[in-house]
C-alpha positions as CSV (number, residue, x, y, z in Angstrom):
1,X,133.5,71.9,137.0
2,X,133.5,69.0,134.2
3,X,136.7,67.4,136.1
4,X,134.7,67.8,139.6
5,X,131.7,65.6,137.9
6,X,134.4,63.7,136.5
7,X,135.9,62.9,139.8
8,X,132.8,62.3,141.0
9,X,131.7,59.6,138.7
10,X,134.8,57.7,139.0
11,X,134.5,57.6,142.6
12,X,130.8,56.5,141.9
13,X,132.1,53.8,140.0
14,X,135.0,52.9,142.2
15,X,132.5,52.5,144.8
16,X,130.1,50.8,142.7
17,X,132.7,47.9,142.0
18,X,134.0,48.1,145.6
19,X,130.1,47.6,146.6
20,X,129.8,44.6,144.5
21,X,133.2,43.0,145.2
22,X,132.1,43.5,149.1
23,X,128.6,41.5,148.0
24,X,130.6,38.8,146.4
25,X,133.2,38.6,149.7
26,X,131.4,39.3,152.6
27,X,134.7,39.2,154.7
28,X,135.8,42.9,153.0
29,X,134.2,45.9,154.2
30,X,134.6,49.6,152.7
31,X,134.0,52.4,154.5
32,X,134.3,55.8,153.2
33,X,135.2,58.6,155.6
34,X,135.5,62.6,155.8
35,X,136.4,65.1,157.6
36,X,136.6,68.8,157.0
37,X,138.5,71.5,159.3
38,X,139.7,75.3,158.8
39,X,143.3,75.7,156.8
40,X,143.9,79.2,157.3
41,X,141.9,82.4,157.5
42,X,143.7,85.8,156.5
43,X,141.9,89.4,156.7
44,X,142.1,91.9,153.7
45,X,143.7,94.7,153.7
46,X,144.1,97.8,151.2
47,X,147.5,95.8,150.2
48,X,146.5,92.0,150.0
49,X,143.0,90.4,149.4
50,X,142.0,88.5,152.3
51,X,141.6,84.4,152.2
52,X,139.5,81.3,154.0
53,X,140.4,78.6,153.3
54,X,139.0,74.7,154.4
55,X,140.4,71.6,154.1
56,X,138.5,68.1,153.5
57,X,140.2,65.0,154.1
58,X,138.8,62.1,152.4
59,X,139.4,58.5,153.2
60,X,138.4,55.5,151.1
61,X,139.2,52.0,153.0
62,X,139.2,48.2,152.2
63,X,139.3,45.8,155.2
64,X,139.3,42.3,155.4
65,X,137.8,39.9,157.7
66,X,140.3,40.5,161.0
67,X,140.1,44.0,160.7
68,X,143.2,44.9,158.7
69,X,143.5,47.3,156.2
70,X,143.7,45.8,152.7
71,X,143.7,49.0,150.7
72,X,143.1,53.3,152.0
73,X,143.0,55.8,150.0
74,X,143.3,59.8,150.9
75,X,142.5,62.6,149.4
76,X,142.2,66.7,150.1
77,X,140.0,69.3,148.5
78,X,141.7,72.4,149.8
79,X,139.2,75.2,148.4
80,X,140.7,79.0,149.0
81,X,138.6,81.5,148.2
82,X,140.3,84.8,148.0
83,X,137.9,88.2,149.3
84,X,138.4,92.0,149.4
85,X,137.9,94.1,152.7
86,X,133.5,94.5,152.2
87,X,134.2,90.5,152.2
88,X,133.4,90.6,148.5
89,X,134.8,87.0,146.9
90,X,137.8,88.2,144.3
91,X,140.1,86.0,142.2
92,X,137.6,83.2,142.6
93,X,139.3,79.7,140.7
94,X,137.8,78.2,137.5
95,X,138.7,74.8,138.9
96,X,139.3,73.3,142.0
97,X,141.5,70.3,142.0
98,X,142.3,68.0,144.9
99,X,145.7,67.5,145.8
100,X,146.0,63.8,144.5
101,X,144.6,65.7,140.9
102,X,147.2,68.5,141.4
103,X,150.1,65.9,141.6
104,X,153.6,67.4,141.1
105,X,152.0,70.5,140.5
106,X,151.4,70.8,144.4
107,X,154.4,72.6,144.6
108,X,155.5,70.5,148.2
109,X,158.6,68.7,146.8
110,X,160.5,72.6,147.0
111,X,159.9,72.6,150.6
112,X,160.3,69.4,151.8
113,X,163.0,68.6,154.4
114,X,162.9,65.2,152.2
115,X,162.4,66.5,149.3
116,X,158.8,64.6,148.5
117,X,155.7,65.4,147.0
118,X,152.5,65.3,148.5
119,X,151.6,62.3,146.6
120,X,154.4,60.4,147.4
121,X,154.2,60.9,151.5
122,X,150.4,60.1,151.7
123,X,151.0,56.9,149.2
124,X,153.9,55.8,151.8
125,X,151.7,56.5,154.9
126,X,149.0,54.5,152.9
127,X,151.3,52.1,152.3
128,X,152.6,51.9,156.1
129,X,149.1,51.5,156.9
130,X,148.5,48.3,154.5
131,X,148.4,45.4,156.7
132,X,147.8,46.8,160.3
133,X,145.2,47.2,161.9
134,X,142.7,50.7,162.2
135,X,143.9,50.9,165.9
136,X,146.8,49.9,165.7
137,X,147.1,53.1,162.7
138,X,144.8,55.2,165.1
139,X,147.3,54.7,167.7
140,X,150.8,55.2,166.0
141,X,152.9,57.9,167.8
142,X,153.4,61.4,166.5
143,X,155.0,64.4,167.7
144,X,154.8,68.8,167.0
145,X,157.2,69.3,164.6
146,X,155.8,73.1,164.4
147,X,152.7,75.0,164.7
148,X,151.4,73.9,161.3
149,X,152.5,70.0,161.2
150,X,151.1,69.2,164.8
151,X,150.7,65.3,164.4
152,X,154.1,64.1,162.2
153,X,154.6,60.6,162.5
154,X,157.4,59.7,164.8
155,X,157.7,56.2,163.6
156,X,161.1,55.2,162.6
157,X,159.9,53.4,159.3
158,X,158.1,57.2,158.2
159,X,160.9,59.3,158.7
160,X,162.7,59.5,155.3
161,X,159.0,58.8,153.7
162,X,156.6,61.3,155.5
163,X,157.0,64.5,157.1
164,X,153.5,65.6,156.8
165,X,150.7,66.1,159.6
166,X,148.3,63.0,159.7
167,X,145.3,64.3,162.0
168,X,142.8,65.1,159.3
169,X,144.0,61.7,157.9
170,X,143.7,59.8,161.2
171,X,140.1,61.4,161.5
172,X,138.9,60.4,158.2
173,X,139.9,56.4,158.6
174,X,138.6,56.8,161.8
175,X,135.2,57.7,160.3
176,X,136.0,55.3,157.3
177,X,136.4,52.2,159.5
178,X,133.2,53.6,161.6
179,X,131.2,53.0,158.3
180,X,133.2,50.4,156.9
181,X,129.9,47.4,155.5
């Protein structure tokens, strides 16, 4: 929990100097946007507990004055909870870190076709982004790699750098540029 309020009052702060750097240069705008969707849903059985578990994509966004991104930011708080078969919560975590907080300790890198962490493929898709427009982002082609990565880039510049599904991500900087002020 203290790392949650952590987390939180850095973001406060983050978007307290964002807020006043925007005052100062009216040209920037930040947005902040989210979006949260179903990752998976398992029943119990008399074997295995049963788990829920849903996904929310954060998106934190600097633009400047035509419209192109300057800085963005994602994030995802995957929170599983874990539940016997009367739907009784079991197992339940202490903490619940984000994936950027989780770091290498993700565990992605050991099954990644390009052997990359999570961390690494959203900082080179943020990267990708940096300079371009939200539409022209919003519009980038992606393809079904399988059932669970349904929107891979297929962008000649991502393939080596990011292999993972950008929906969630495309829908939060949707929603980011919406409220970007």
């Amino acid at each position: 929990m203290k790392k949650i309020l952590s987390l939180s009052l850095a973001l406060v702060l983050v978007l307290s100097v964002l807020s006043f750097a925007a005052a100062e240069t009216p040209a920037v705008k930040h947005g902040l946007g989210m979006v949260t969707s179903i990752g998976s849903v398992a029943e119990a059985t008399d074997e295995k507990a049963g788990a829920a578990q849903v996904n929310t994509t954060v998106c934190s966004l600097l633009l400047d004055a035509e419209g192109k991104i300057l800085s963005v930011i994602w994030d995802v708080q995957q929170s599983k909870i874990q539940f016997d078969k009367e739907g009784k919560p079991v197992n339940l975590p202490e903490e619940l870190l984000t994936k950027l907080e989780k770091g290498e300790a993700y565990g992605m890198r050991k099954v990644s076709e390009i052997g990359k962490e999570w961390f690494e493929q959203i900082a080179a898709f943020a990267e990708y982004c940096t300079g371009k427009t939200v539409e022209e982002v919003l519009n980038i082609p992606v393809y079904e790699r399988d059932e669970s990565h349904t929107q891979v880039p297929d962008v000649e510049e991502l393939k080596a750098s990011v292999t993972v599904t950008v929906g969630d991500y495309l829908a939060s900087l949707k929603k980011a540029a919406e409220n970007a002020k």
